[in-house]
Backbone as a printed PyTorch tensor [residue, N CA C, xyz], in Angstrom:
tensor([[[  0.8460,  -1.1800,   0.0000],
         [  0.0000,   0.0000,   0.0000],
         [  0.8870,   1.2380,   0.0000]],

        [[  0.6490,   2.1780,  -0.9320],
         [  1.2540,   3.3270,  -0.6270],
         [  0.1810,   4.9010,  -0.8670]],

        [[  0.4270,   5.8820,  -0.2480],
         [ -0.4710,   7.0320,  -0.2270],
         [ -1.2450,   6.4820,   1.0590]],

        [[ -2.3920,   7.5900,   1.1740],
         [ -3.1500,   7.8040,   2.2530],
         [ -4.5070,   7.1180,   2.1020]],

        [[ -4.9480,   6.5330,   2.9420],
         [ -6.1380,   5.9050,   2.6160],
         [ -7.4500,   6.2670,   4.2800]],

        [[ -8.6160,   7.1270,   3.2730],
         [ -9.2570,   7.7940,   4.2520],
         [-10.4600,   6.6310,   4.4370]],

        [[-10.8790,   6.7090,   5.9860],
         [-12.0870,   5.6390,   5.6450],
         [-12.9110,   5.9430,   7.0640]],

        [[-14.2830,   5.8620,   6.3480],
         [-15.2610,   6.2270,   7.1520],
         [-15.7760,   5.5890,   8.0480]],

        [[-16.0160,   6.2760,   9.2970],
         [-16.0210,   5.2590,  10.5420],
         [-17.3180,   4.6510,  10.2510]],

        [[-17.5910,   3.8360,  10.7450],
         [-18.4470,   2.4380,  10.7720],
         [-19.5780,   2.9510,  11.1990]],

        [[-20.8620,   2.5750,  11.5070],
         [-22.1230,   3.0700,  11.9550],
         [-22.3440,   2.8080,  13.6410]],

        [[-23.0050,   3.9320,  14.0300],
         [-23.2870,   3.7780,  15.4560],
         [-24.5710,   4.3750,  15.1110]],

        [[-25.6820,   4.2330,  16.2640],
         [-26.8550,   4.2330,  16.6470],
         [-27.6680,   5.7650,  15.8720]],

        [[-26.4100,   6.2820,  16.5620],
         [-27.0540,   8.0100,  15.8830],
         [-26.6710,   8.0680,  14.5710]],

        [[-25.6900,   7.5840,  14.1120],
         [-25.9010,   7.9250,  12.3410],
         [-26.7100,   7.0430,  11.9920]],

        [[-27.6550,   5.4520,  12.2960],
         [-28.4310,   5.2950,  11.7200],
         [-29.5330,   5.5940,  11.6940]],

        [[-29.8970,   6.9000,  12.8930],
         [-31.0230,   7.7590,  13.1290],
         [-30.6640,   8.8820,  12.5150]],

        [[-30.0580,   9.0420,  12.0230],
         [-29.4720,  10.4030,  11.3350],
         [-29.4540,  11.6770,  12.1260]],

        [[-29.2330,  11.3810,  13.2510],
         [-28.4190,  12.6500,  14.3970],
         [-27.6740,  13.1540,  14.4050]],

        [[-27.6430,  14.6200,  14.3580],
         [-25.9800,  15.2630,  13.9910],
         [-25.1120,  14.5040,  15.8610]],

        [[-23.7300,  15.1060,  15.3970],
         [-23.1370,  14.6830,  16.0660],
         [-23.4420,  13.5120,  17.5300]],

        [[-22.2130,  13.9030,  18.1710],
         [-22.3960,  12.4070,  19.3590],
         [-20.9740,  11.8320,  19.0030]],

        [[-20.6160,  11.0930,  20.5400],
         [-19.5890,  10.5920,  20.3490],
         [-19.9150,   8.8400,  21.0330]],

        [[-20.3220,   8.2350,  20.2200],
         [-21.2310,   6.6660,  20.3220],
         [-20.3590,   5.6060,  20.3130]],

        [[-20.5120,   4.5600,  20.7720],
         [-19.8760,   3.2880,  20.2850],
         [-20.6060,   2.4850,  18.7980]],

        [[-19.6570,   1.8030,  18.1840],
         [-20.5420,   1.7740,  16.8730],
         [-21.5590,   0.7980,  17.8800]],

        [[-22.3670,   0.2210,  16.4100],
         [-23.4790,  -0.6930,  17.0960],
         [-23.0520,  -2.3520,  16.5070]],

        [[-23.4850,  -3.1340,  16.8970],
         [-23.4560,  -4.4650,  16.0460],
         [-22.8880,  -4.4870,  15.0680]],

        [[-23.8570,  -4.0630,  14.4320],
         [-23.9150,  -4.2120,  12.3110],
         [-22.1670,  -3.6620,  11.9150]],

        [[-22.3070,  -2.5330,  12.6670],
         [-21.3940,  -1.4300,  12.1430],
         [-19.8930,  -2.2900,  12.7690]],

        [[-19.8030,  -2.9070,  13.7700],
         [-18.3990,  -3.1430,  14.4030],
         [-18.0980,  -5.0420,  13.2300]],

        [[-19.6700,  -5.3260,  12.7480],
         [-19.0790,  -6.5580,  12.0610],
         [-19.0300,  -5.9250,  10.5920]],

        [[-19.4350,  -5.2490,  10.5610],
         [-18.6080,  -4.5260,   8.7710],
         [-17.9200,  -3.9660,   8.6320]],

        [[-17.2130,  -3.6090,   9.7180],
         [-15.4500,  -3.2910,   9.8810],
         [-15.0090,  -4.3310,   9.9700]],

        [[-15.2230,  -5.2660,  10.7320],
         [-14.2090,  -6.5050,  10.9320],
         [-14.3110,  -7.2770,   9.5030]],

        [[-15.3910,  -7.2800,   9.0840],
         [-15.0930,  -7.7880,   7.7830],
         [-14.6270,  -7.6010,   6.2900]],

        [[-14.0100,  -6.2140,   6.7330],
         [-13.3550,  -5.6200,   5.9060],
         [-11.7200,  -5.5320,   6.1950]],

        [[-11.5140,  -6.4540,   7.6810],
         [-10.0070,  -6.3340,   8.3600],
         [ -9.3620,  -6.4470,   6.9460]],

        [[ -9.1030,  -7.6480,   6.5360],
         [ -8.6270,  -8.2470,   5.2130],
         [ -7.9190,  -7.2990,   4.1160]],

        [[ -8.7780,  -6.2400,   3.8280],
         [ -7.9150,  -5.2460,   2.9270],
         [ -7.0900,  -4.2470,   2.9920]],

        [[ -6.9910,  -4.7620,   4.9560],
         [ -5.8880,  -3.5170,   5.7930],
         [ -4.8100,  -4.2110,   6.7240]],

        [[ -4.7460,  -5.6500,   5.4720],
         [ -3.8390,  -6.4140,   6.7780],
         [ -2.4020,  -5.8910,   6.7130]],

        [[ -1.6670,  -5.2270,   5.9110],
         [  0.1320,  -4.6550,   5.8280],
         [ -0.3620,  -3.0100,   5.8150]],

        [[ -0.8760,  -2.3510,   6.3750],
         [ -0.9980,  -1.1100,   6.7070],
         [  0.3040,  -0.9960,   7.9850]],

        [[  0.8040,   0.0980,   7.3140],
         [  2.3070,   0.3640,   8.2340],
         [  1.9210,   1.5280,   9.4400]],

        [[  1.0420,   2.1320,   9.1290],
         [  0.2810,   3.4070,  10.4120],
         [ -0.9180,   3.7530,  10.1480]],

        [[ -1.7460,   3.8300,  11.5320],
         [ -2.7190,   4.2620,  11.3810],
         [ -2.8520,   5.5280,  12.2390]],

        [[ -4.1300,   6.0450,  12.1900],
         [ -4.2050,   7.4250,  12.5750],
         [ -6.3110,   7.6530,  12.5630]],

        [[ -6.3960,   7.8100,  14.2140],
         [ -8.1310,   8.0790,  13.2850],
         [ -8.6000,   9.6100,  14.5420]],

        [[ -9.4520,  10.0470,  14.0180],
         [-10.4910,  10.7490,  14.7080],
         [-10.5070,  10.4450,  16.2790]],

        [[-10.1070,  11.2130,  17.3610],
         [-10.8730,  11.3350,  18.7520],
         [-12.0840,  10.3900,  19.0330]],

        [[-13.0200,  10.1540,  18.2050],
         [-14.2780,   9.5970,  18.4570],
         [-13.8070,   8.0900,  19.1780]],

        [[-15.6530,   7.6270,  20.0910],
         [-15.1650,   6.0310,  20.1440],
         [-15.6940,   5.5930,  18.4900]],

        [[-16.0240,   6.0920,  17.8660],
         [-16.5070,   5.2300,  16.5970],
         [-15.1160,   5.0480,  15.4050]],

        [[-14.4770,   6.3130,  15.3570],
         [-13.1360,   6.6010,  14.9610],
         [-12.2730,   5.4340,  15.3880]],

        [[-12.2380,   5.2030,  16.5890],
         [-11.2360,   4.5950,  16.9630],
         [-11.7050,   2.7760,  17.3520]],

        [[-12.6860,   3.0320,  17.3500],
         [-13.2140,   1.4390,  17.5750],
         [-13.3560,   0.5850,  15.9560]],

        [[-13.6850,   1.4940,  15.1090],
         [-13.1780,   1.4210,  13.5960],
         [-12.2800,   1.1210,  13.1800]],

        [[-10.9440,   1.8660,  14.0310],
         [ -9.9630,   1.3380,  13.3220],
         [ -9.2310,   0.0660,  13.6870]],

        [[ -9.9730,  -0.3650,  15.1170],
         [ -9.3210,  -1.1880,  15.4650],
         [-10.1580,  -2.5020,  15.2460]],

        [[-11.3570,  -2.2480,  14.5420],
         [-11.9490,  -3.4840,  14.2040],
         [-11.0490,  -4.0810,  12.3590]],

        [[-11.1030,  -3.0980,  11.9420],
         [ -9.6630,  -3.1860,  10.9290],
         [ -8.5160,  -4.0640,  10.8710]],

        [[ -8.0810,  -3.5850,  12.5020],
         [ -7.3070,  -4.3240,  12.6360],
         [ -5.9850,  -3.2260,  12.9450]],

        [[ -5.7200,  -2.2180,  13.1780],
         [ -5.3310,  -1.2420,  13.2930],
         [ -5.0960,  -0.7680,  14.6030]],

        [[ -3.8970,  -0.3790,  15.2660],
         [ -4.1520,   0.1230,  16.5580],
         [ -3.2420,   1.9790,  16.3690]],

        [[ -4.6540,   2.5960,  16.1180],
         [ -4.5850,   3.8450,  15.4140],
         [ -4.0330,   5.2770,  16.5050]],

        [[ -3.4110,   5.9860,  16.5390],
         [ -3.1180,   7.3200,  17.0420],
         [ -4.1640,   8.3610,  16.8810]],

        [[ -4.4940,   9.1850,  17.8130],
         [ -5.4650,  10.1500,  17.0080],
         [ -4.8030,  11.2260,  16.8920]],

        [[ -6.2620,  11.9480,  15.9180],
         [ -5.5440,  13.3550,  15.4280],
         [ -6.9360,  14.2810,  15.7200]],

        [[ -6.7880,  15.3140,  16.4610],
         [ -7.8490,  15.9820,  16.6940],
         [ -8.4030,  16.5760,  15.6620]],

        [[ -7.2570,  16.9070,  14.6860],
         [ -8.1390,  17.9110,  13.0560],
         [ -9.1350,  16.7620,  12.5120]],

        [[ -8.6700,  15.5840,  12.5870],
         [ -9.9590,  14.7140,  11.7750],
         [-11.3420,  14.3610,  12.9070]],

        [[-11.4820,  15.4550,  14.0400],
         [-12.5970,  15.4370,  14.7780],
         [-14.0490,  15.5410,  13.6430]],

        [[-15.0430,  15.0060,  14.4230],
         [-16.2170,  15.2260,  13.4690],
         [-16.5560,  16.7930,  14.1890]],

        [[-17.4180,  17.5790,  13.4050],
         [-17.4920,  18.6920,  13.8340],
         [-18.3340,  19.0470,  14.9600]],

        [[-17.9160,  19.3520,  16.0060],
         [-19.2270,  19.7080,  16.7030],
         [-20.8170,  20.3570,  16.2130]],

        [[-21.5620,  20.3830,  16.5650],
         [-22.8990,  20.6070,  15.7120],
         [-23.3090,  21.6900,  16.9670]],

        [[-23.2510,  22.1030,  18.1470],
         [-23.3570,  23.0080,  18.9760],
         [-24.9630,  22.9220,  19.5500]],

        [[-26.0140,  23.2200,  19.6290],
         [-26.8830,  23.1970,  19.5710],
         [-28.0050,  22.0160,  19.4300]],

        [[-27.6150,  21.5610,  17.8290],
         [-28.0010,  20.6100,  16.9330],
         [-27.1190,  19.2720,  17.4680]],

        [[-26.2060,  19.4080,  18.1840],
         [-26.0810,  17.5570,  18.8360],
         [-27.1100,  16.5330,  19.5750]],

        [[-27.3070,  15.3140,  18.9030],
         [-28.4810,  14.8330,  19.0230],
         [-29.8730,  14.7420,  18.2020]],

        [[-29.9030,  15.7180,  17.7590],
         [-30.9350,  16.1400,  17.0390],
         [-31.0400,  15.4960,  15.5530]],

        [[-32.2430,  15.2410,  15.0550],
         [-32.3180,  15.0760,  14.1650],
         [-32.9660,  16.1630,  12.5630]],

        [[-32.5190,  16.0160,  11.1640],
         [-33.0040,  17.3410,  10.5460],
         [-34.1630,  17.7640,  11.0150]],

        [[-35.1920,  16.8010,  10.8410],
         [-36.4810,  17.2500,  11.3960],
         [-36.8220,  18.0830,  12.8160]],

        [[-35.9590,  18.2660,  13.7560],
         [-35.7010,  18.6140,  15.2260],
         [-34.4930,  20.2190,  15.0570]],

        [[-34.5170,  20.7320,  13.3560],
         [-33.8120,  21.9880,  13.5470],
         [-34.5220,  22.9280,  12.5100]],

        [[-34.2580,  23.8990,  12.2990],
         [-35.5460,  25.3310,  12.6860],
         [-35.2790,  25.1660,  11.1250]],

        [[-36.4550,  25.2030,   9.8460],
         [-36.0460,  24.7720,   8.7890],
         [-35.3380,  26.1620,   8.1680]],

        [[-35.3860,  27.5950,   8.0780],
         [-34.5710,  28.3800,   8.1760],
         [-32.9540,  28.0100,   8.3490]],

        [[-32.8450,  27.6790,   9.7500],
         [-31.1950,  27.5120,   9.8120],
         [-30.9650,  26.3450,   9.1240]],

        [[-31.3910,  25.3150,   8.7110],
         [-30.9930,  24.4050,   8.2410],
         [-30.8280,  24.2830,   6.7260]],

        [[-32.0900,  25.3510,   6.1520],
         [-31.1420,  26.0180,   4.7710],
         [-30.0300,  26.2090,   4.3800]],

        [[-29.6800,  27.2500,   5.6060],
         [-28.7040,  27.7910,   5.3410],
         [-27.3360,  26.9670,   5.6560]],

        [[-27.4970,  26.0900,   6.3530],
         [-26.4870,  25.2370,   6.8030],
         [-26.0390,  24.0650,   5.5860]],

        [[-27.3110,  24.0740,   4.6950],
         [-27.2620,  22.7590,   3.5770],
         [-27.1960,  23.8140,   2.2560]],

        [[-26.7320,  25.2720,   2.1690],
         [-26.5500,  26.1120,   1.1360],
         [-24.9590,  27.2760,   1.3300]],

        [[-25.0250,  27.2070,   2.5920],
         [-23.6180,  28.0830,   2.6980],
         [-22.5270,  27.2290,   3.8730]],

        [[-21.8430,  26.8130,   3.0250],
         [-21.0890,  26.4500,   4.2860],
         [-20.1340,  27.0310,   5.2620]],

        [[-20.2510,  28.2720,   4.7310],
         [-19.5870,  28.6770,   5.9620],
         [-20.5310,  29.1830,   7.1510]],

        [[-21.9050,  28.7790,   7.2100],
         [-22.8760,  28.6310,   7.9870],
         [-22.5280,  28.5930,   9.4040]],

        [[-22.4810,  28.3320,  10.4840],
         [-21.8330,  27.7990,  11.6380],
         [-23.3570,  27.5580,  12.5770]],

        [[-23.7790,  26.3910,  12.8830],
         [-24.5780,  25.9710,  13.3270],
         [-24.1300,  26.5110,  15.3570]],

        [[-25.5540,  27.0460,  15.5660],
         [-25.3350,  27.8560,  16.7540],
         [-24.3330,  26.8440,  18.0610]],

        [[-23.3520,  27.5400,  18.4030],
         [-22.2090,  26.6940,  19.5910],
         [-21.8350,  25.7520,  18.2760]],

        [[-21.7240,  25.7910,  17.1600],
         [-20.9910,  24.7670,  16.1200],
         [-19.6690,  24.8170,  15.6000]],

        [[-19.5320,  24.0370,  14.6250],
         [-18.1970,  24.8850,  13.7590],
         [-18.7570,  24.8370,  12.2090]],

        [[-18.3730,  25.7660,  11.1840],
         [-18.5330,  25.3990,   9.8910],
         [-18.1710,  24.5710,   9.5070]],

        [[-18.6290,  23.8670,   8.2340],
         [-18.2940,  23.1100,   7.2960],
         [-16.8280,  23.8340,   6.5670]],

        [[-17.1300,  24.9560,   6.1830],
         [-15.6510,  25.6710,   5.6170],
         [-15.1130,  25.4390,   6.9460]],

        [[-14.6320,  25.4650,   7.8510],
         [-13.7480,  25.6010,   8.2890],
         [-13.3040,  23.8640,   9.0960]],

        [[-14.4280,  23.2930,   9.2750],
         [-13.5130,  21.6470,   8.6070],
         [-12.9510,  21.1210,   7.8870]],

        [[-13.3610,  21.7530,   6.6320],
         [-12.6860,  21.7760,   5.3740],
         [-11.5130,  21.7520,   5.8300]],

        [[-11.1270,  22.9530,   6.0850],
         [ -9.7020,  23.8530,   5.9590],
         [ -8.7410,  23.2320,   7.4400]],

        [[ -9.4110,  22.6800,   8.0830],
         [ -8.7100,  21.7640,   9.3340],
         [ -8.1580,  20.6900,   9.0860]],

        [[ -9.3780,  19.8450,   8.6510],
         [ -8.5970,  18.2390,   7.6310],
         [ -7.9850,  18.5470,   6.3510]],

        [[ -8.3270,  19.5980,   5.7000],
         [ -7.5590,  19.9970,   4.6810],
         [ -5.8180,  20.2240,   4.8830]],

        [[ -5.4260,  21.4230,   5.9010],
         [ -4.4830,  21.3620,   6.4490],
         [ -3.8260,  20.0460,   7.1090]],

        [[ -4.6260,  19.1710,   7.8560],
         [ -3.7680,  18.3420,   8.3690],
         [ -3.6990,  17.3440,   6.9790]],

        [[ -4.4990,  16.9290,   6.1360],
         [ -3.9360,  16.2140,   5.1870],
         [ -2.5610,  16.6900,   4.3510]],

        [[ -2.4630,  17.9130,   3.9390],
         [ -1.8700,  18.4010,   3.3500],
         [ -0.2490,  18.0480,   4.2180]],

        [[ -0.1550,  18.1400,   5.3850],
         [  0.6010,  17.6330,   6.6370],
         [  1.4250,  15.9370,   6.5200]],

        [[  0.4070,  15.3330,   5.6720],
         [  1.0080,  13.9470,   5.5250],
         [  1.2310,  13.4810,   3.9270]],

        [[  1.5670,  14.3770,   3.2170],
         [  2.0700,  14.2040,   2.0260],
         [  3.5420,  13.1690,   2.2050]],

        [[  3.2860,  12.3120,   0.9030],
         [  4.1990,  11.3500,   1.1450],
         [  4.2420,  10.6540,   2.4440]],

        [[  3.0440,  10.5550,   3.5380],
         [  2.9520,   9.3360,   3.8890],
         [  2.6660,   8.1880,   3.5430]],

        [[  3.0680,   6.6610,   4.3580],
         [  1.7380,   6.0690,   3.6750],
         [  1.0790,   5.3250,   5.2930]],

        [[ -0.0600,   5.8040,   4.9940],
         [ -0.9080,   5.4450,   6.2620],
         [ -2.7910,   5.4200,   5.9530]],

        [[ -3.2480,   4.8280,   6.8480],
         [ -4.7120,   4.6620,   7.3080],
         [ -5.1060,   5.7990,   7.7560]],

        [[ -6.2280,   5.9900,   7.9770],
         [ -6.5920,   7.5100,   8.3030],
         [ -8.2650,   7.1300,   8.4000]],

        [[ -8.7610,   7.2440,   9.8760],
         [-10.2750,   6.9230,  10.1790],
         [-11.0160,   7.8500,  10.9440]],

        [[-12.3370,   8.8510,  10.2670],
         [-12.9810,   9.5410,  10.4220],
         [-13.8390,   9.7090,  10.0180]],

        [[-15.0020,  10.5400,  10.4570],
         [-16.3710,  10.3850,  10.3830],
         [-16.7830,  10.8060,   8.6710]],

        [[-17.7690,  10.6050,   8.2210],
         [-18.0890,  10.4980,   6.9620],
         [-18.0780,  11.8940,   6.1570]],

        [[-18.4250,  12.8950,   7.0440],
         [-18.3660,  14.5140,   7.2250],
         [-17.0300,  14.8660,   6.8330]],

        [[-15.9560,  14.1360,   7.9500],
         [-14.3900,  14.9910,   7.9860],
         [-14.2190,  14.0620,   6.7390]],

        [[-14.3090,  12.8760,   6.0740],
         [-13.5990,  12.5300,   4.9540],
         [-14.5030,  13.6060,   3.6310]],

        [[-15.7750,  13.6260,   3.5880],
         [-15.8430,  14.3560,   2.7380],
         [-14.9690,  15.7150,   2.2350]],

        [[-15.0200,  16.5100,   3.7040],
         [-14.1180,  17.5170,   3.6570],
         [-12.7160,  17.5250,   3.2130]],

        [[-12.0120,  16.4230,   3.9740],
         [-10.5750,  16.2320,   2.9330],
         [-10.8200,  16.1350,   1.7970]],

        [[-11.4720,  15.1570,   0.9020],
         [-11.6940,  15.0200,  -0.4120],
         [-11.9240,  16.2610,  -1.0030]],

        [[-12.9790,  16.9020,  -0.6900],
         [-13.0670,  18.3440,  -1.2970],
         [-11.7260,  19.1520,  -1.1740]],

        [[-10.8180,  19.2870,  -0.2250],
         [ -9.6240,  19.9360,  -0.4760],
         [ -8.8370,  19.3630,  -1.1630]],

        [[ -8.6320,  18.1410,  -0.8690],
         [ -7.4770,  16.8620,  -2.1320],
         [ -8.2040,  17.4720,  -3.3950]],

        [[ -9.0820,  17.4370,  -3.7630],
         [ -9.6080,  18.3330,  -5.2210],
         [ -9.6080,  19.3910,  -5.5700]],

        [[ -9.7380,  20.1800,  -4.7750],
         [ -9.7830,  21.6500,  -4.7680],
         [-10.8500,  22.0180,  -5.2750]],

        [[-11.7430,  21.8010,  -4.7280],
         [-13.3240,  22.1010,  -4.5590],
         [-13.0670,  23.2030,  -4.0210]],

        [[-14.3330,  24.1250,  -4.5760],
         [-14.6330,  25.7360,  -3.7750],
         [-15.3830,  24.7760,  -2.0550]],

        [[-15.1790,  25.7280,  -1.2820],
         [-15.7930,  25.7880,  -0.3580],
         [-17.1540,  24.1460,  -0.2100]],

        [[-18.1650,  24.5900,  -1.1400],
         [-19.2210,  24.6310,  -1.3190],
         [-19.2210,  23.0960,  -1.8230]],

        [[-18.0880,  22.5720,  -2.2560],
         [-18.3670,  21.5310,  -2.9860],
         [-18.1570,  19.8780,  -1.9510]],

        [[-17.8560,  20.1050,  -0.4260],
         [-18.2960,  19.4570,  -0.3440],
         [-19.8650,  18.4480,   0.2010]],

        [[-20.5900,  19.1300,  -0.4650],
         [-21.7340,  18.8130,  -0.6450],
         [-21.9020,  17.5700,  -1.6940]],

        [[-20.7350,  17.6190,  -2.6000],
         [-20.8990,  17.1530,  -3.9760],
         [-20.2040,  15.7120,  -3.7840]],

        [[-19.9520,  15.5350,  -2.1500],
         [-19.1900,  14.1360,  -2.4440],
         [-19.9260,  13.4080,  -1.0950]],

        [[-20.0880,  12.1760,  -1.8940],
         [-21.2630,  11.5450,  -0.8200],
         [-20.3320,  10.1170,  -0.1850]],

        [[-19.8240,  10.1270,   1.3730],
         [-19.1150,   9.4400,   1.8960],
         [-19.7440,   8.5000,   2.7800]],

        [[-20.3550,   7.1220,   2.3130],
         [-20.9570,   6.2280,   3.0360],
         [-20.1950,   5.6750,   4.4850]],

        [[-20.8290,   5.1200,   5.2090],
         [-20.2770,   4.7260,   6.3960],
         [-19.0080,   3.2110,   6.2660]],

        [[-18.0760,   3.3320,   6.5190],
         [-16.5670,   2.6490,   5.9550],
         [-16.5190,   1.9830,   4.5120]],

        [[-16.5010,   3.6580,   3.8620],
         [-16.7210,   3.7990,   2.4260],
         [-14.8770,   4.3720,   2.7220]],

        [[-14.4030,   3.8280,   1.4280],
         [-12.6180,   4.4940,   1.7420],
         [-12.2530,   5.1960,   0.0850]],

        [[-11.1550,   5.7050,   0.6390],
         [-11.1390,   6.8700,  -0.3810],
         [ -9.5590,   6.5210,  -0.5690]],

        [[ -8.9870,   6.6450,  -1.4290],
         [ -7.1270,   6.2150,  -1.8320],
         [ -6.5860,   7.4350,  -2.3930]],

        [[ -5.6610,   8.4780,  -1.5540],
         [ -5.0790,   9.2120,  -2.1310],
         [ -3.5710,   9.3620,  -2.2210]],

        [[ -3.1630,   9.9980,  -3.0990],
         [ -1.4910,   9.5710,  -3.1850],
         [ -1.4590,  11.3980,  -3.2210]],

        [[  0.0460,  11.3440,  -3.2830],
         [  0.5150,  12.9880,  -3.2710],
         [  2.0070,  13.2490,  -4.2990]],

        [[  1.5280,  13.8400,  -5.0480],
         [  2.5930,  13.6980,  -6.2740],
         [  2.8140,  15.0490,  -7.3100]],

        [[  3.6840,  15.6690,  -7.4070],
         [  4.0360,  16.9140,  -7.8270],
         [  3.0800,  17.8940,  -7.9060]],

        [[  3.0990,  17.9700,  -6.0710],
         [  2.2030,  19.0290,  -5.2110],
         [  0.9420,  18.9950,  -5.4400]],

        [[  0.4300,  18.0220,  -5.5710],
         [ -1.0780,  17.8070,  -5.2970],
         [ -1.8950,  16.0570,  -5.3600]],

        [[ -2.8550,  16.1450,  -4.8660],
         [ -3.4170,  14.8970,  -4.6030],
         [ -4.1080,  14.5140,  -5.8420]],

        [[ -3.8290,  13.2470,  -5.9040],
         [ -4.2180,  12.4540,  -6.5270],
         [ -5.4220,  11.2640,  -5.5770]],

        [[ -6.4350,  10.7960,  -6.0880],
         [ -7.8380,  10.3320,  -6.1450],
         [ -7.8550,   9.3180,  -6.9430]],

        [[ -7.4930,   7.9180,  -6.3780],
         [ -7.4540,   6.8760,  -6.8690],
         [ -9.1020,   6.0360,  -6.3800]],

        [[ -9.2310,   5.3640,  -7.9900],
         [-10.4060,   4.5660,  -7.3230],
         [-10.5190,   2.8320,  -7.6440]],

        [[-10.7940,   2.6090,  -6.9440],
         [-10.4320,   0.9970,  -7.2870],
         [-11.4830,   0.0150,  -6.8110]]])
């Protein structure tokens, strides 16, 4: 394996209720569809995941005994933790699913997750390592590995330990799919 390989933490209770944030243990389903994916991460030389228990219980159902990194935190949601879309004021939630630099009340933006996992990816050029975080923070890297405006990551849809293969090669990322 070489380059960076991003992968989305596994399912816990509140993402299959579709609750913003929370910091959960996965559930069942979610800890045996990591493990059964150990297999395609058996010579991984480092790993690295998200603060979360889902982050990190992910990576170690993998097979992985991962370091964390606080930039690949999922974002706090401030307000809106717990909650589901239906449970936020449809006003702010426009604006939250049209501008991202929105900041959901006590939250953080989407631009500015971006620009957090963006930076710390940019940080491990010419590594080669694992990298496990919530479906949100991988979108956001991807949109910077591309150089998406702001706005675009809307445009990339990151299923739950859905993985993403990027390499880094005369100053910019490359987006392998396989």
């Amino acid at each position: 394996m070489n380059g960076l390989r991003l992968v989305a933490a596994a399912p816990t209770p509140a993402l299959r209720q579709a609750l913003f944030g929370g910091d959960q243990n996965l559930d069942e389903g979610g800890r045996n569809a990591a493990a059964a994916l150990a297999p395609r991460f058996a010579r991984v030389p480092a790993w690295v995941a998200a603060p979360s228990r889902a982050a990190r219980q992910t990576a170690a159902a993998l097979g992985g005994l991962a370091a964390t990194a606080d930039a690949l935190a999922d974002p706090p949601y401030g307000e809106w933790d717990g909650r589901s879309l239906a449970d936020i004021d449809p006003g702010d939630l426009h604006e939250w699913l049209s501008d991202p630099g929105y900041t959901p009340p006590g939250g953080e933006s989407l631009t500015h997750v971006r620009d957090r996992a963006g930076a710390w990816l940019d940080q491990q050029a010419g590594q080669t390592l694992v990298a496990v975080a919530h479906p949100t923070v991988v979108r956001a890297a991807v949109a910077h590995a591309l150089r998406l405006p702001a706005d675009g990551i809307w445009t990339i849809e990151v299923a739950p330990l859905a993985t993403v293969h990027l390499t880094h090669r005369s100053g910019r990322w490359h987006l392998s799919l396989s």
